[in-house]
C-alpha positions as CSV (number, residue, x, y, z in Angstrom):
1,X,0.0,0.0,0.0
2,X,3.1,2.2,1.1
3,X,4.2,1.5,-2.6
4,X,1.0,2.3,-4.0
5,X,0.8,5.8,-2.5
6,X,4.4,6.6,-3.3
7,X,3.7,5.9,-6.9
8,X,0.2,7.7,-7.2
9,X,2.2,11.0,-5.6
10,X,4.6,11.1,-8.2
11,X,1.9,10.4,-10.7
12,X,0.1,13.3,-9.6
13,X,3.5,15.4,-9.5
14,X,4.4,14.2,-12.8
15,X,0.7,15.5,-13.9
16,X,1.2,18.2,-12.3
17,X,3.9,19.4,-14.5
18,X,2.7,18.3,-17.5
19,X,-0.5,20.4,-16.8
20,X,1.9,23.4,-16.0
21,X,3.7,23.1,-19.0
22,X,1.0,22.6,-21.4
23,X,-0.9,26.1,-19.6
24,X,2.2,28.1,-20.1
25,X,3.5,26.5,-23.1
26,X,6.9,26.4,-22.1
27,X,8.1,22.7,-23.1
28,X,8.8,22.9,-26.7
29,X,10.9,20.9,-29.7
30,X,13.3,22.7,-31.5
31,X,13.2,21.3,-34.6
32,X,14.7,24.7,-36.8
33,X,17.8,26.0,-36.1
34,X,17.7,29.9,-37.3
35,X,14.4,31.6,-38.1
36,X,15.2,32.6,-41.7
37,X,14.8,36.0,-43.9
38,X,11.5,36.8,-46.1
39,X,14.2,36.8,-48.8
40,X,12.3,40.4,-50.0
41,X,14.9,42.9,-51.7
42,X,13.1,45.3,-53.2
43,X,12.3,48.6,-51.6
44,X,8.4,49.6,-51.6
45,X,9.3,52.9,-49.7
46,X,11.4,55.3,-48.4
47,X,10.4,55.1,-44.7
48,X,12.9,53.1,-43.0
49,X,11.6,49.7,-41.4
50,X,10.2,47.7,-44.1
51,X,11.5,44.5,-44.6
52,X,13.9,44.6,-46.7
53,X,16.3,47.2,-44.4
54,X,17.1,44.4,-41.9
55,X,18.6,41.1,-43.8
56,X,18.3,38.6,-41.1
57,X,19.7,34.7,-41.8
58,X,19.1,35.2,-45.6
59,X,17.5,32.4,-47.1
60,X,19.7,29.8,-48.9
61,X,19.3,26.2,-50.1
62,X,21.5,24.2,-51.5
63,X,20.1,21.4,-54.2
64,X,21.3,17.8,-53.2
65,X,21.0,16.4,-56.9
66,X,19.2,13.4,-55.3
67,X,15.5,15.1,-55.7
68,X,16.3,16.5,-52.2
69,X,17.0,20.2,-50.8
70,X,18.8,21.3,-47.3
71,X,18.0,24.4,-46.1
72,X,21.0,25.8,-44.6
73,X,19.6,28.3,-41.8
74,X,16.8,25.6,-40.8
75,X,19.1,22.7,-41.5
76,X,16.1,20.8,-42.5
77,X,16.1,18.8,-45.6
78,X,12.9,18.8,-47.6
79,X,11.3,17.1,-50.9
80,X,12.4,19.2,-53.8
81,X,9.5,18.5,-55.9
82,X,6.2,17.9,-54.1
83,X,4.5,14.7,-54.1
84,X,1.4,15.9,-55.7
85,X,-2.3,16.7,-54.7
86,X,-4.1,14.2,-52.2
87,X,-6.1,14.1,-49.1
88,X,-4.9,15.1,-45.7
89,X,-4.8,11.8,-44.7
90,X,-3.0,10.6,-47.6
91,X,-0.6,12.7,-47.2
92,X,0.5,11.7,-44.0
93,X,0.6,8.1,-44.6
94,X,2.8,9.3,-48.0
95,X,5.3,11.1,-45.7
96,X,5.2,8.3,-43.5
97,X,6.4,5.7,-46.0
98,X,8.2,7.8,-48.2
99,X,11.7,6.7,-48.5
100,X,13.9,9.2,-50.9
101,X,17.3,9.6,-51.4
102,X,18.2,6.5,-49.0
103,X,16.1,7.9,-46.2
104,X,13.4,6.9,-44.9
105,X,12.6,9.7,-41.8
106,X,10.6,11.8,-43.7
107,X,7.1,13.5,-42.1
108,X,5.2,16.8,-42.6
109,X,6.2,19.6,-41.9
110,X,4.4,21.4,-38.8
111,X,3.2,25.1,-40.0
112,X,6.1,27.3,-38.8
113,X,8.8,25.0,-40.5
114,X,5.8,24.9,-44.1
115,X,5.9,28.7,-44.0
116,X,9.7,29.2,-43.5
117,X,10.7,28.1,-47.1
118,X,8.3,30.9,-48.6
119,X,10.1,33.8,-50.3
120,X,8.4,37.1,-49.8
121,X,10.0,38.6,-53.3
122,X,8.3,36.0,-55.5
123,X,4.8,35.2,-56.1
124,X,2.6,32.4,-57.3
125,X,4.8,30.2,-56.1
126,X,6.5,32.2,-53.7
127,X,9.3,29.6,-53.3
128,X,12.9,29.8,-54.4
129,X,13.1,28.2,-58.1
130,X,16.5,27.0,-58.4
131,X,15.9,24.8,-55.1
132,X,12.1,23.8,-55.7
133,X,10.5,22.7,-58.8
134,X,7.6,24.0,-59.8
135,X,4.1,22.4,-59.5
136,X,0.5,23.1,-60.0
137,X,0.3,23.4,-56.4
138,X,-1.6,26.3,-54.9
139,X,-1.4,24.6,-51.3
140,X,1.3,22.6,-49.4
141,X,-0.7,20.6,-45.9
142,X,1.2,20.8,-42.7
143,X,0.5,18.0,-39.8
144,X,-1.6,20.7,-37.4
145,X,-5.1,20.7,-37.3
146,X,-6.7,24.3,-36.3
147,X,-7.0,24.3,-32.2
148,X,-11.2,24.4,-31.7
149,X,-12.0,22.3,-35.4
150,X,-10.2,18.9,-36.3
151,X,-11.7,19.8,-40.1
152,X,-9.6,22.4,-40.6
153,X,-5.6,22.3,-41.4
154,X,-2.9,24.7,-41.5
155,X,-1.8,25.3,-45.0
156,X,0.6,27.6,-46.8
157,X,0.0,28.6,-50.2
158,X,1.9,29.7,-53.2
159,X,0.9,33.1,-52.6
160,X,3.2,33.4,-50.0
161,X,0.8,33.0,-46.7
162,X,-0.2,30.2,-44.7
163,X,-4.5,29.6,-43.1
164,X,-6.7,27.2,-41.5
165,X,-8.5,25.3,-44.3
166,X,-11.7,22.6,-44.8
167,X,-9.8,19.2,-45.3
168,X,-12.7,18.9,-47.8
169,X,-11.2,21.4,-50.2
170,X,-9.1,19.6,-51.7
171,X,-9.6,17.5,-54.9
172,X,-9.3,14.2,-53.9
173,X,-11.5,14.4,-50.4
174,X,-14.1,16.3,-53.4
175,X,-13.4,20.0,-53.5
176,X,-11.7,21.9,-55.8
177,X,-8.3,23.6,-54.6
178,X,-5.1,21.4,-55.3
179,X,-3.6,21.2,-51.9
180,X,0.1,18.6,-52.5
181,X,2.2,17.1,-49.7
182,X,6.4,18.2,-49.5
183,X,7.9,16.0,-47.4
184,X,10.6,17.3,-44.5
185,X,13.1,15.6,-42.6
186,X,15.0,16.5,-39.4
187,X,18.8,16.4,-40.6
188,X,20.3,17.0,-36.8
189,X,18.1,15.7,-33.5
190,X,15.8,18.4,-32.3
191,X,16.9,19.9,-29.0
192,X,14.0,20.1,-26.6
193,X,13.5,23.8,-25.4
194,X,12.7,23.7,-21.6
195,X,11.6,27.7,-21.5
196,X,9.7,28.8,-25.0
197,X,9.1,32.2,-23.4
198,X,10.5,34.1,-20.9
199,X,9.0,37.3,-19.6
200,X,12.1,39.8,-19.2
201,X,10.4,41.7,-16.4
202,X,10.8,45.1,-18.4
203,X,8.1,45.0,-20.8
204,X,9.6,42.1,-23.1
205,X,9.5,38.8,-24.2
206,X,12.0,36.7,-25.3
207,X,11.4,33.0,-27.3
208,X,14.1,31.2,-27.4
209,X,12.5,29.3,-30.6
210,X,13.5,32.2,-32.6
211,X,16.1,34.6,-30.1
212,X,13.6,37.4,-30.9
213,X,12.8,39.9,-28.0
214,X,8.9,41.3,-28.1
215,X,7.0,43.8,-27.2
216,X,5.1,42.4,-24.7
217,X,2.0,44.8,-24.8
218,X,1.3,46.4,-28.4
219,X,0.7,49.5,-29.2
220,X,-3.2,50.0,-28.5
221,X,-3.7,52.0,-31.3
222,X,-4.5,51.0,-35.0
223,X,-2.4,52.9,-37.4
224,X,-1.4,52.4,-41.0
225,X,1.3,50.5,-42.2
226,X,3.9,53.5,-43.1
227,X,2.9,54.5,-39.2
228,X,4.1,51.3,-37.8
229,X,7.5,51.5,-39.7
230,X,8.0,54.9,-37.9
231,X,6.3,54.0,-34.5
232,X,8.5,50.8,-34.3
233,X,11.5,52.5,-35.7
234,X,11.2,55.2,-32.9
235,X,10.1,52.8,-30.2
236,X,12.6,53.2,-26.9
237,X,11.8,50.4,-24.7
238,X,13.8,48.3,-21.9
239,X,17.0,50.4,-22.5
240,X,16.7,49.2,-25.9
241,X,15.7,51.5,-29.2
242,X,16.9,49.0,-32.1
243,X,12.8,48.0,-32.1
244,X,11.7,47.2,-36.2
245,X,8.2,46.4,-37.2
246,X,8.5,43.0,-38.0
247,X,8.3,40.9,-40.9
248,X,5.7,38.1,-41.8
249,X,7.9,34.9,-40.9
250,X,8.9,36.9,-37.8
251,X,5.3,37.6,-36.6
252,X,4.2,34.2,-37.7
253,X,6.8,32.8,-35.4
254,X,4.1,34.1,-32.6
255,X,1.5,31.8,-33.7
256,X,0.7,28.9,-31.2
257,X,-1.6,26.1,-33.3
258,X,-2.7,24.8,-29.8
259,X,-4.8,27.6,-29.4
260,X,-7.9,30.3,-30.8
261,X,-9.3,33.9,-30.2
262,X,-6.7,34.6,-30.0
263,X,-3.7,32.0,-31.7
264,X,-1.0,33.4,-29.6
265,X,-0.1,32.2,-26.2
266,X,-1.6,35.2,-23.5
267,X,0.2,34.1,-20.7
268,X,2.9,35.8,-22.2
269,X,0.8,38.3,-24.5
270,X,-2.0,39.4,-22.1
271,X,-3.0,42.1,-23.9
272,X,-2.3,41.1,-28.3
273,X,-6.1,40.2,-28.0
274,X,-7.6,39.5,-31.2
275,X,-6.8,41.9,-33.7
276,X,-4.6,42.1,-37.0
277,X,-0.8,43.0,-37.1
278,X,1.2,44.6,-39.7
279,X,4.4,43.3,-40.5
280,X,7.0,45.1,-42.5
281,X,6.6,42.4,-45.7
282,X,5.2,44.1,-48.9
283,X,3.4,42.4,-51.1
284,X,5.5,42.0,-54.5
285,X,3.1,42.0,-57.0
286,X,0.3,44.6,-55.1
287,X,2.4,47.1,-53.6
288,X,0.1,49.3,-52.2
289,X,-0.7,45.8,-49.7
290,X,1.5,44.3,-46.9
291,X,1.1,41.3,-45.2
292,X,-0.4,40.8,-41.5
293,X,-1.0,38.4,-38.7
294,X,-4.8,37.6,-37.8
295,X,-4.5,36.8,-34.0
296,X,-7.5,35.0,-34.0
297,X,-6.8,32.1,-35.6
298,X,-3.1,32.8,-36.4
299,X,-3.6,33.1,-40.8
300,X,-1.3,35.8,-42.9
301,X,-2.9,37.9,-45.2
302,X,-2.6,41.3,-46.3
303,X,-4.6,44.5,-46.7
304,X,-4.3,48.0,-47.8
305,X,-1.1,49.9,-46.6
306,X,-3.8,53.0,-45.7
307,X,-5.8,50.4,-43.4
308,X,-5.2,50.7,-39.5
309,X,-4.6,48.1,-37.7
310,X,-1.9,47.5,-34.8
311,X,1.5,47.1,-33.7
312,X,3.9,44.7,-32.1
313,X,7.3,45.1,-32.5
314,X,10.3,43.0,-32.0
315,X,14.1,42.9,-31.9
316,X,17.7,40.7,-32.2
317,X,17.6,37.5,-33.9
318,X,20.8,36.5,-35.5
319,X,22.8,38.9,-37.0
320,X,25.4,37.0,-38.7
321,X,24.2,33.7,-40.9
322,X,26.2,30.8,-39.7
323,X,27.0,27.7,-41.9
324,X,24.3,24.9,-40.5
325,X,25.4,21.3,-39.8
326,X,24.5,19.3,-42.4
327,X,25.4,16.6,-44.7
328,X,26.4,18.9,-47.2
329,X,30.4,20.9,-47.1
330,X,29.1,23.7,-48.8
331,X,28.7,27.1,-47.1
332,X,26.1,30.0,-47.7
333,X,26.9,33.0,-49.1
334,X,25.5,35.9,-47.3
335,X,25.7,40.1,-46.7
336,X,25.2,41.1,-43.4
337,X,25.3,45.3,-42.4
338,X,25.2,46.7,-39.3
339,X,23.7,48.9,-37.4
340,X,21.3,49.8,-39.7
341,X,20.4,52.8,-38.8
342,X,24.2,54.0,-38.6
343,X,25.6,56.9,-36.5
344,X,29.2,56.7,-36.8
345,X,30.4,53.8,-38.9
346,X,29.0,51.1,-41.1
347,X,30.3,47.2,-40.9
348,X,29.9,45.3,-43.6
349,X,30.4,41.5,-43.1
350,X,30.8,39.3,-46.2
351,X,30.8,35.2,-46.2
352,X,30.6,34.3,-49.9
353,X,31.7,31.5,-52.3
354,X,35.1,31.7,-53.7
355,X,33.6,32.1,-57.5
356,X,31.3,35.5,-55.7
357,X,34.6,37.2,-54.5
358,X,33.8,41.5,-54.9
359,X,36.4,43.5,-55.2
360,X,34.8,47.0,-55.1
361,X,32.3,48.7,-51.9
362,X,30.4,51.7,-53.1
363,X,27.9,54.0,-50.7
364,X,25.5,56.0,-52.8
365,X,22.9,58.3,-52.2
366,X,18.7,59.0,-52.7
367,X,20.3,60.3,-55.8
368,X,23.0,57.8,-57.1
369,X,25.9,59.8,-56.6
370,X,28.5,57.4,-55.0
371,X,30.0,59.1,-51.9
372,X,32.6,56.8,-51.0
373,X,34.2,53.7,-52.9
374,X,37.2,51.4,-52.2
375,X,38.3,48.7,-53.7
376,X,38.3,45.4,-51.4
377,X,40.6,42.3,-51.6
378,X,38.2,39.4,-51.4
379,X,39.9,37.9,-48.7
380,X,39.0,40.2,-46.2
381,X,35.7,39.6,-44.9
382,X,34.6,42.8,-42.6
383,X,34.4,46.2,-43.9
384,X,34.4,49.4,-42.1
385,X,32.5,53.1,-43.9
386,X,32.9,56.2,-41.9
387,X,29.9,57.9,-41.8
388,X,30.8,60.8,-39.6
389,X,31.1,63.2,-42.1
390,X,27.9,62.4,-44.1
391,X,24.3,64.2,-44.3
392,X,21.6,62.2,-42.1
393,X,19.1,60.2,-44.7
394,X,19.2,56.8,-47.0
395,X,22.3,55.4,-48.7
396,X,22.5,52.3,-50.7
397,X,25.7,50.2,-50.5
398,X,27.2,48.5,-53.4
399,X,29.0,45.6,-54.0
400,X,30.4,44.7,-56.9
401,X,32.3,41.5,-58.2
402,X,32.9,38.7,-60.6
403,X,29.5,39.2,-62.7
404,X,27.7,39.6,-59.0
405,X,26.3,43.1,-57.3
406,X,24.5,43.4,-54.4
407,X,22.7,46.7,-53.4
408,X,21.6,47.5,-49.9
409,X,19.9,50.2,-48.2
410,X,21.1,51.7,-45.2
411,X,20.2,55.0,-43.0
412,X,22.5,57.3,-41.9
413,X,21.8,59.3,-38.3
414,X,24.3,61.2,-36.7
């Protein structure tokens, strides 16, 4: 009997915890290793904020030849050409079974890791082309069913966004959209994240999913989406004032599929409530549209730049993109500037391939006249511009190289 008790109490414990942990939300799999970039490089306007000032893990995949794809920020490998339209149930047991280029651990993809292969610049499919062929997808399924209705799944879509959808829709189950199955699998062992969220005690948030630190009470006004780039961009909070508006992948990051009106945990995010969130992601081909979060069930959309809605706003994440372990010796190229806004000197940080070596840095103005230039040897990989001397306003630096050039925008405040 002595036995008996001692066992029940550390049942009870043991429930205990669980029942904590699934309240807060704190236990959590890893299964990503970087949040990456939107990819988007084109500017939409000159208020600084949007999303392509801040180039954070740049997106880059490298093609396996073996019908497979690793993405090198994630370091998840995924099916490079999707295995066609079929039900969601279909398309589990497919994943399950699959066995491609000698593996046989493949699964779907939950909807964070689904939506992080998007590319904000392209559209219809908004996916990279030289990693992923091109179907006649217009819907990939993930594995998570929405929170309060098992008929509904999470799906992305070749528009670029991700919602909860009738599993009926699809062809196969009777409908008409032509939702297809990718299949991912984990290259490395998922670490298990003890803490998801941590409240800072000065207003933030910090997930350790993603290393972004958030506003943890919005604004509580609705304002337009030009508004938010300047609200977030002036934003002085917790001895910090590098706050951005942030972009789609970054404010979908916040979505929690466990849970409705609204989709985002509140024991963290009291006060989000239900509304819709501008993030700093343009929409390519309407331009006069950005993309938001809809807090009540957690789907991206967009709407007019004019509209109001509200404002959460984030900061960090990784500012350098480092080489993912994978089974795979090649390294990413990437650009990384900082800070950005600039006050006394920009650093320019360059990890390229050999074949991508530049030899020349430009800085020009709104105008195009180049206002400094120096020419680089390729070997050196950080890069320092006074900006001291210069008028307060938008720059674009250049980099030029063997049949390559990169052009970034930067702001100057002294």
């Amino acid at each position: 009997m002595q036995f008996v008790r001692v066992m029940n109490k550390w049942v009870f414990i043991n429930f205990l915890v669980v029942l904590v942990n699934s309240i807060i939300g704190q236990s959590i799999q890893k299964t990503m290793l970087r949040l990456p970039d939107t990819g988007q490089k084109t500017s939409y306007t000159n208020t600084f904020g949007e999303d392509n000032d801040y180039i954070i893990n740049p997106p880059f995949f490298i093609n396996n030849g073996n019908g497979t794809v690793t993405d090198t920020v994630t370091g998840l490998m995924w099916q490079q050409t999707d295995g066609g339209e079929m039900t969601i149930e279909n398309a589990m047991a497919y994943c399950d079974s699959l066995t491609l280029a000698g593996y046989t651990n493949w699964r779907l993809p939950n909807p964070q890791e689904s939506f992080s292969i998007l590319i904000h610049q392209n559209a219809n499919p908004a996916l990279d082309p030289a990693a992923f062929t091109k179907t006649g997808a217009e819907y990939w399924w993930t594995n998570a069913r929405q929170a309060n209705d098992n008929t509904r799944v999470w799906v992305t879509n070749a528009g670029g966004g991700i919602g909860n959808h009738p599993k009926s829709e699809t062809i196969s189950a009777g409908g008409t959209k032509k939702i297809h199955v990718r299949a991912v699998r984990d290259i490395n062992i998922p670490a298990s994240v003890s803490n998801h969220f941590t409240d800072n005690g000065d207003g933030t948030i910090t997930d350790h999913l993603t290393n972004l630190v958030w506003q943890k009470n919005p604004n509580p006004n609705a304002i337009n989406w030009e508004q938010a780039l300047t609200y977030a961009e002036s934003l002085n909070l917790a001895d910090s004032s590098d706050w951005r508006l942030p972009n789609i992948k970054e404010l979908h990051s916040l979505h929690d599929e466990s849970t409705v009106n609204p989709g985002v945990n509140t024991n963290f995010f009291p006060a989000i409530g239900v509304k819709k969130y501008w993030s700093s992601t343009s929409l390519p081909n309407q331009t006069t549209k950005a993309w938001y979060l809809d807090t009540q069930f957690g789907i991206t959309t967009y709407d007019f730049k004019t509209s109001p809605l509200y404002v959460i706003c984030v900061r960090g994440g990784s500012q350098k993109t480092i080489t993912a372990t994978h089974e795979s010796n090649h390294n990413p190229s990437s650009i990384v500037i900082y800070p950005n806004p600039a006050s006394l000197e920009i650093v320019i940080l360059i990890n390229t391939f050999d074949t991508n070596n530049y030899n020349q840095i430009a800085l020009a103005n709104q105008i195009g006249e180049v206002v400094y230039k120096k020419e680089i040897n390729s070997i050196i990989k950080i890069h320092h511009i006074n900006t001291q001397n210069l008028s307060n306003g938008f720059y674009y630096i250049q980099l030029y190289g063997n049949h390559v050039f990169q052009s970034h925008k930067v702001m100057i405040q002294n």
